[in-house]
DONU-943847 format. One record per residue (C-alpha): residue number from 1; x, y, z; residue in three letters. Coordinates in steps of 0.05 Angstrom, whole numbers. Each point is the difference from the previous one (the first is absolute). Example, Ala and Ser with C-alpha at 12.3 -4.5 7.8 and 13.67 -1.06 7.14 Angstrom:
// residues 2
- 1/246/-90/156/ala
- 2/27/69/-13/ser
This chain:
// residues 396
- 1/-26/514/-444/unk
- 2/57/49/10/unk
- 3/68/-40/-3/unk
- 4/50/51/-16/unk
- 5/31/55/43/unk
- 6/53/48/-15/unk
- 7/40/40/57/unk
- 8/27/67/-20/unk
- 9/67/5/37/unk
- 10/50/38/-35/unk
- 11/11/70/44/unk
- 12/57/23/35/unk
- 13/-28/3/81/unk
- 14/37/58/13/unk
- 15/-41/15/49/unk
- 16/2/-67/45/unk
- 17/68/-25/-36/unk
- 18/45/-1/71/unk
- 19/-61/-46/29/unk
- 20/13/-46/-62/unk
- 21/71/-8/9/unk
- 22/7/29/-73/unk
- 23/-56/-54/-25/unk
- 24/-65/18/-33/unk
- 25/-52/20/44/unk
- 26/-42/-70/-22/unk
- 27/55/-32/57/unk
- 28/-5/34/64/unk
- 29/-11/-54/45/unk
- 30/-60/-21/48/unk
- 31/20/-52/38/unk
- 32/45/-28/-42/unk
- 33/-35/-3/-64/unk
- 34/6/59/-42/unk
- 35/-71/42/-25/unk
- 36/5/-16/-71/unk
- 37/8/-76/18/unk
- 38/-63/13/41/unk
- 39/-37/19/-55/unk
- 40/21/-56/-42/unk
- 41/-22/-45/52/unk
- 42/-68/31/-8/unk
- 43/-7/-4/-63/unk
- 44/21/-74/-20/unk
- 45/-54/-22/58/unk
- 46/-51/51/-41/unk
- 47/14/-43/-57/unk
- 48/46/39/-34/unk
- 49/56/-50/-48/unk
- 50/39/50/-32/unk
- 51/22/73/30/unk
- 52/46/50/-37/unk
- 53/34/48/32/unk
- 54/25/67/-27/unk
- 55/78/7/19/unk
- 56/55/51/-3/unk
- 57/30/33/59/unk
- 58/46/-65/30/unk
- 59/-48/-46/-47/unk
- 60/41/-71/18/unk
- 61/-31/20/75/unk
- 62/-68/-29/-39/unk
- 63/38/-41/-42/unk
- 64/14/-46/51/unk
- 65/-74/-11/20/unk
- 66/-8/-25/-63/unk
- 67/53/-65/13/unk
- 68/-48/-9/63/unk
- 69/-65/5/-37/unk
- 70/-6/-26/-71/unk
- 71/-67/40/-1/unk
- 72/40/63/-1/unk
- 73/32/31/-75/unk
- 74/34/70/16/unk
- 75/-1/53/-59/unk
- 76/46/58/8/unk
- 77/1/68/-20/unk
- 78/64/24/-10/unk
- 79/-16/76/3/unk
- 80/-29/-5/65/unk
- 81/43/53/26/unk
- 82/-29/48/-50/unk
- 83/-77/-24/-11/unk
- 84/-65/-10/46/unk
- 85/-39/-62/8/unk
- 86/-43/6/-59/unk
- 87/68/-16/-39/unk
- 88/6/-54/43/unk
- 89/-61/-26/-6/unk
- 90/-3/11/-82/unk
- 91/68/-47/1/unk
- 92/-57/-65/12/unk
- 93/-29/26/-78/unk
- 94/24/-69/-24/unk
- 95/-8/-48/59/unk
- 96/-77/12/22/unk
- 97/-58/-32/-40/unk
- 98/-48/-5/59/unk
- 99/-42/32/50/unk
- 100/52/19/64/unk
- 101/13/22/64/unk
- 102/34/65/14/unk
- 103/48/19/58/unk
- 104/57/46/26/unk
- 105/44/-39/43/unk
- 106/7/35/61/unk
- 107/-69/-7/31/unk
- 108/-19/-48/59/unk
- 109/-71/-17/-14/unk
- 110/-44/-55/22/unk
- 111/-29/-56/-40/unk
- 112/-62/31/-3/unk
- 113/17/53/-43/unk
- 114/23/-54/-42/unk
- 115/-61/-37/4/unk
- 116/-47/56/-13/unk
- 117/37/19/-70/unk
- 118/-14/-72/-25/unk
- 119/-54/-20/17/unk
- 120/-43/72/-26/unk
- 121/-40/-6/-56/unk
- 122/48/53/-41/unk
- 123/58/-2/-43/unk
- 124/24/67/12/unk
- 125/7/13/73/unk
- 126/38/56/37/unk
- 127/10/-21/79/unk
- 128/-20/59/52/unk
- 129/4/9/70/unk
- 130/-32/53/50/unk
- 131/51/46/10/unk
- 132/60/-23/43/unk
- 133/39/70/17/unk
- 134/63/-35/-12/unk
- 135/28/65/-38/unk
- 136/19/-11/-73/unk
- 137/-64/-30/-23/unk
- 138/-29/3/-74/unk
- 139/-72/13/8/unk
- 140/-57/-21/-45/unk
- 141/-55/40/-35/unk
- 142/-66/-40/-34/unk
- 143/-64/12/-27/unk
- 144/-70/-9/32/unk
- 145/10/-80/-30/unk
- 146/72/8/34/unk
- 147/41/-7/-65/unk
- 148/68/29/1/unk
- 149/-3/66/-7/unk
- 150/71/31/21/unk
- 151/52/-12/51/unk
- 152/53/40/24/unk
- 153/43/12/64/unk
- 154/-25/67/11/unk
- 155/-72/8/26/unk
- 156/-19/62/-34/unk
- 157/22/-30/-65/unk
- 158/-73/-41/9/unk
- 159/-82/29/-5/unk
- 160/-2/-59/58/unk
- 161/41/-58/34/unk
- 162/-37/-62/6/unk
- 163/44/-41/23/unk
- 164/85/-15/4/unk
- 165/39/-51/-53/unk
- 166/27/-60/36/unk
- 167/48/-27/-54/unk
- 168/-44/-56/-28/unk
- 169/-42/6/-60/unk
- 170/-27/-55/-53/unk
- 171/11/27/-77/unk
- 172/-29/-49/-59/unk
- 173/46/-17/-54/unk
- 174/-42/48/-46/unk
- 175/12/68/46/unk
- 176/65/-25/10/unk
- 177/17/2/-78/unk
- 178/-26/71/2/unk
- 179/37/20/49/unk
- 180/60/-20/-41/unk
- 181/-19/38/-62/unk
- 182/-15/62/43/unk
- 183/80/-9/22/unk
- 184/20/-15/-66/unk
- 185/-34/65/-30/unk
- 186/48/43/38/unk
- 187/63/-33/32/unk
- 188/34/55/14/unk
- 189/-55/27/49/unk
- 190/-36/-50/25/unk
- 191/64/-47/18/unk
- 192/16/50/58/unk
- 193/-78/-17/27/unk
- 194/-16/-34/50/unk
- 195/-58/-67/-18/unk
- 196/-49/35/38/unk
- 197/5/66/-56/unk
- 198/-15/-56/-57/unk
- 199/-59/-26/40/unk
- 200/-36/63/4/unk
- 201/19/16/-75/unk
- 202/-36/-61/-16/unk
- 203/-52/-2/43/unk
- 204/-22/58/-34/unk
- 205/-19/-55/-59/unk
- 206/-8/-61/48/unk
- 207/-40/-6/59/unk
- 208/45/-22/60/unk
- 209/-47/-18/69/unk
- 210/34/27/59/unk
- 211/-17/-52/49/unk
- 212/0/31/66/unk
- 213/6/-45/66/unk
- 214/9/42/69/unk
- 215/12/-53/43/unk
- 216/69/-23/-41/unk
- 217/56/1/39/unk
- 218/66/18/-39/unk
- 219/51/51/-8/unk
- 220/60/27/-55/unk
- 221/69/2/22/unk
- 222/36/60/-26/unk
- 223/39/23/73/unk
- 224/19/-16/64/unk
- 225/-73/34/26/unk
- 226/-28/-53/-47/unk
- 227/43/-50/23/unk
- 228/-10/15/72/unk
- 229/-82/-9/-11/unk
- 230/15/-63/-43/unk
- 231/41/-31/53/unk
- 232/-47/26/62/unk
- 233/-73/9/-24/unk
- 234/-9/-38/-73/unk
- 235/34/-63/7/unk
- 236/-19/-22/65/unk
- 237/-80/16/-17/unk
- 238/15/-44/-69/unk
- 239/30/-51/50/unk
- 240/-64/5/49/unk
- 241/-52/-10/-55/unk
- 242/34/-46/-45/unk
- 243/20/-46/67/unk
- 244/-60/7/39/unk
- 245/-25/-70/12/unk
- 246/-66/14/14/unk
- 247/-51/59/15/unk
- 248/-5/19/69/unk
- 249/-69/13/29/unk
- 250/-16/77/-5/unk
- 251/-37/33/61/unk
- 252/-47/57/-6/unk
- 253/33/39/50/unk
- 254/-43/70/34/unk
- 255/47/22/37/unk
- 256/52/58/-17/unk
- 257/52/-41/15/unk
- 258/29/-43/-15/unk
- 259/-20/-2/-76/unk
- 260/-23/-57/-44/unk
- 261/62/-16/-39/unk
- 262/14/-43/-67/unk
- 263/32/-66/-12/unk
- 264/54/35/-42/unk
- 265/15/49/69/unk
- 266/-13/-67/47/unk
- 267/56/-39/-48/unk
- 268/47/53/-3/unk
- 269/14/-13/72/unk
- 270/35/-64/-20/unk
- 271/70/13/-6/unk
- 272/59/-42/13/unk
- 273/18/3/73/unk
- 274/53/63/8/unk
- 275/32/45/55/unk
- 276/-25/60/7/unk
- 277/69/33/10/unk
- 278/13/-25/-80/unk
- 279/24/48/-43/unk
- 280/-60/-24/-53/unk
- 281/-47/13/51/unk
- 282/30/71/12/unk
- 283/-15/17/-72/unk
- 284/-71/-21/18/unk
- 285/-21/44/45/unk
- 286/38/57/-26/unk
- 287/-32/-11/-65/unk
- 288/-77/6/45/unk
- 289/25/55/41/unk
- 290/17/41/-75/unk
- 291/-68/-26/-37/unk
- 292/-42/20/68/unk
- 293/38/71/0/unk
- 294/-28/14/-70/unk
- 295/-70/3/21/unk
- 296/16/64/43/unk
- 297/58/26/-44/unk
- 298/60/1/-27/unk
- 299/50/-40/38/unk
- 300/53/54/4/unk
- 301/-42/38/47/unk
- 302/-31/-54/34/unk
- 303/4/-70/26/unk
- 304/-33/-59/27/unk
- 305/19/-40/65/unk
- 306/-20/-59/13/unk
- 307/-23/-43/65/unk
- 308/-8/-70/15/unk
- 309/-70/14/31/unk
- 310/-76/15/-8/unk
- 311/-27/73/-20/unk
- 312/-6/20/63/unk
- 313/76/-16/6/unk
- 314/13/57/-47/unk
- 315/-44/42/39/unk
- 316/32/-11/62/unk
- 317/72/8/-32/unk
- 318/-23/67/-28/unk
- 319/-25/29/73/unk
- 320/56/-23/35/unk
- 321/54/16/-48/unk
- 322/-19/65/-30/unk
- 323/-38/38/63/unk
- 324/45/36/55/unk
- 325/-28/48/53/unk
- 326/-56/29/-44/unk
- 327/-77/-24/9/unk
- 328/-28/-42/-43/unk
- 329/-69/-1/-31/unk
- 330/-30/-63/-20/unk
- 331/-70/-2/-36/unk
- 332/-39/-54/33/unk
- 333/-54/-26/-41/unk
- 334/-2/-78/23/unk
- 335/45/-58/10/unk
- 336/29/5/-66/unk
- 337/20/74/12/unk
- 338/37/-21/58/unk
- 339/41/-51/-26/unk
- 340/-21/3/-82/unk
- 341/-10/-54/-42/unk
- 342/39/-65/16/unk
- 343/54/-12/-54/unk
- 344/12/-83/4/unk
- 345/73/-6/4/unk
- 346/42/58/-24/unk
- 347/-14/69/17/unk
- 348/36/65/-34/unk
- 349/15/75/9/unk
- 350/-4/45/-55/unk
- 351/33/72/25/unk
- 352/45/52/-34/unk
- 353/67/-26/9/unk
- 354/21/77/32/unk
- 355/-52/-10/59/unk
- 356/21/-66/12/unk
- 357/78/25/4/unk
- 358/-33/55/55/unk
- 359/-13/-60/49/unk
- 360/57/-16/14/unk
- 361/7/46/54/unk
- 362/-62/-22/32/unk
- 363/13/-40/57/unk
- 364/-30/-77/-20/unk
- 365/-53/-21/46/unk
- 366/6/-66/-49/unk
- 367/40/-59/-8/unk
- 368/-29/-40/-56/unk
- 369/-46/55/-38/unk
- 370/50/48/12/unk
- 371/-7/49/-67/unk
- 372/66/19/-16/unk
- 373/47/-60/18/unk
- 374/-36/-34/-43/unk
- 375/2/43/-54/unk
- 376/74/11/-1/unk
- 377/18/-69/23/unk
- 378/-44/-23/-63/unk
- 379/36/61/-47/unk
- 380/62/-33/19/unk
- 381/1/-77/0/unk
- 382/-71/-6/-43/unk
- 383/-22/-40/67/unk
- 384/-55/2/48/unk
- 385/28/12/73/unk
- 386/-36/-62/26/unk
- 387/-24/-59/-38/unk
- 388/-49/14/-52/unk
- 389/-55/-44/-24/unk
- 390/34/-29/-65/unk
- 391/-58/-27/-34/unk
- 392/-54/54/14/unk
- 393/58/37/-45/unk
- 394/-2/-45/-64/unk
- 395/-84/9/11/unk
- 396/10/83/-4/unk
């Protein structure tokens, strides 16, 4: 039974340092409780009774999670500044003598991930996810048997991707020991690597599984976009499964709409009451209205609007708002040509941001689905004209 864990913690966060405060990235803060003591949490109910963690950059951050959890002994590398994670890692040389978890402290990741790690047959065990599109991802190359093959950040780097590394692997004391002796060869080089370089140098004497589960929810937090998905997306899923009380009955539903939905999208709905005119809640649907834009293009050219209606709503907002004295030709080809699909809730526009800016001098023949006010009344205040339907939100 795995009781060890050691957190690798020791970078700069350059990237997402302002969102810190000037802390380590391990304590941006989810309501009130920072990500790296979320992990901790995890792990002590995993059954995990002692967890290092690798410090340098603003190490007594850590330090002080230590006086709150005598489970936790913080080893620091003092070169941080100048070497990767490997370094960091081979720092533990003298303080593991046992099979352990492995993680990097900024990811948000349910206990399952956790879970799944444990309680596998294997002692060496590389975590993988399908692949997220979160940008900066390290993707993972196996064999038919899917042992570690490569990994890298760049795609073509690979024969294949089989999956994306979440942050959370399982080494045995033995691979661990070589991993050591790999760094100790050659110092010089291999204390600029990152851990994930020493993996695949010993993998290439060791097999290491990569256990691949596509229904893990988790992400990496490296910059605000990662942030913003952390704060919006990932931790209120994590919060829906991990919270759900029970399973709700699931329909077979034959209609086209609306769809059958999970318990995960059901729970997300559950969200402390708020105002829709909140700033947080701002930040909500601007972050939809940017992710929905992607599927079309790239949001410099384009944008989406949203409405507080069905599909049909968006339809209607689209004649009315965009059409002047021209005719029209509509393509009839049953009820759902006439008014589309039914969209439960919310309802969006996706239109090159030029055309919409045309509109304007088209006389509305709108109030509520009126196309342009509310695309320049949400470009300016990051609010819906008239009140939106908050939780439907949280579920997108």
């Amino acid at each position: 039974m795995i009781k060890t864990a050691v957190i690798l913690a020791a970078g700069m966060s350059s990237r997402i340092c302002q969102q810190a405060g000037g802390k380590p990235k391990g304590f941006l803060m989810i309501e009130d409780t920072s990500i790296i003591e979320l992990s901790i949490l995890k792990l002590l109910e995993k059954g995990i009774t002692k967890i290092y963690i690798g410090t340098g950059y603003e190490g007594r951050e850590y330090e002080s999670l230590a006086f709150k959890y005598p489970q936790i002994q913080c080893v620091s590398n003092p070169n941080f500044a100048s070497t990767g994670s490997l370094f960091t890692l081979f720092r533990f040389k003298d303080f593991i003598d046992d099979d352990f978890l492995l993680l990097e402290s900024d990811l948000i990741y349910e206990k399952a991930a956790l879970k799944s790690l444990i309680e596998l047959d294997r002692r060496d065990v590389i975590l993988a996810s399908r692949l997220t599109n979160s940008h900066d991802e390290v993707f993972i190359e196996t064999n038919e048997s899917h042992f570690l093959v490569n990994m890298s950040k760049e795609k073509e780097k690979l024969n294949e991707i089989y999956g994306e590394l979440v942050g959370i692997s399982k080494l045995s004391c033995q691979t661990f020991q070589q991993l050591c002796a790999y760094t100790e060869m050659d110092l010089r080089t291999s204390e600029k690597m990152d851990y994930e370089d020493g993996l695949i140098e010993v993998a290439k004497k060791v097999e290491i599984y990569v256990h691949k589960l596509d229904g893990i929810v988790w992400c990496e937090v490296d910059d605000e976009q990662h942030w913003t998905r952390a704060v919006h997306i990932v931790y209120p899923l994590i919060q829906a499964r991990e919270k759900a009380i029970s399973p709700i009955k699931r329909n077979i539903l034959l209609n086209p709409g609306p769809a059958t939905t999970t318990d995960t999208i059901k729970y997300a709905q559950v969200v402390p009451d708020l105002c829709p005119r909140e700033k947080v809640f701002g930040e909500v649907m601007e972050f939809i209205s940017t992710e929905l834009t992607k599927f079309a293009g790239s949001s410099e050219e384009y944008t989406t609007v949203l409405f507080g209606g069905s599909g049909t709503a968006a339809v209607e907002s689209i004649l009315s708002s965009c059409i002047d004295e021209e005719p029209v030709v509509i393509i009839n080809n049953g009820s759902y040509g006439k008014r589309m699909c039914q969209i439960a809730g919310v309802s969006f526009v996706i239109a090159a941001t030029k055309y919409i800016e045309e509109t304007k001098k088209i006389k509305p023949r709108n109030l509520y689905l009126h196309l342009y006010e509310q695309y320049i009344h949400f470009k300016k205040s990051k609010q819906m004209r008239f009140t939106p339907p908050l939780y439907k939100h949280y579920m997108l």
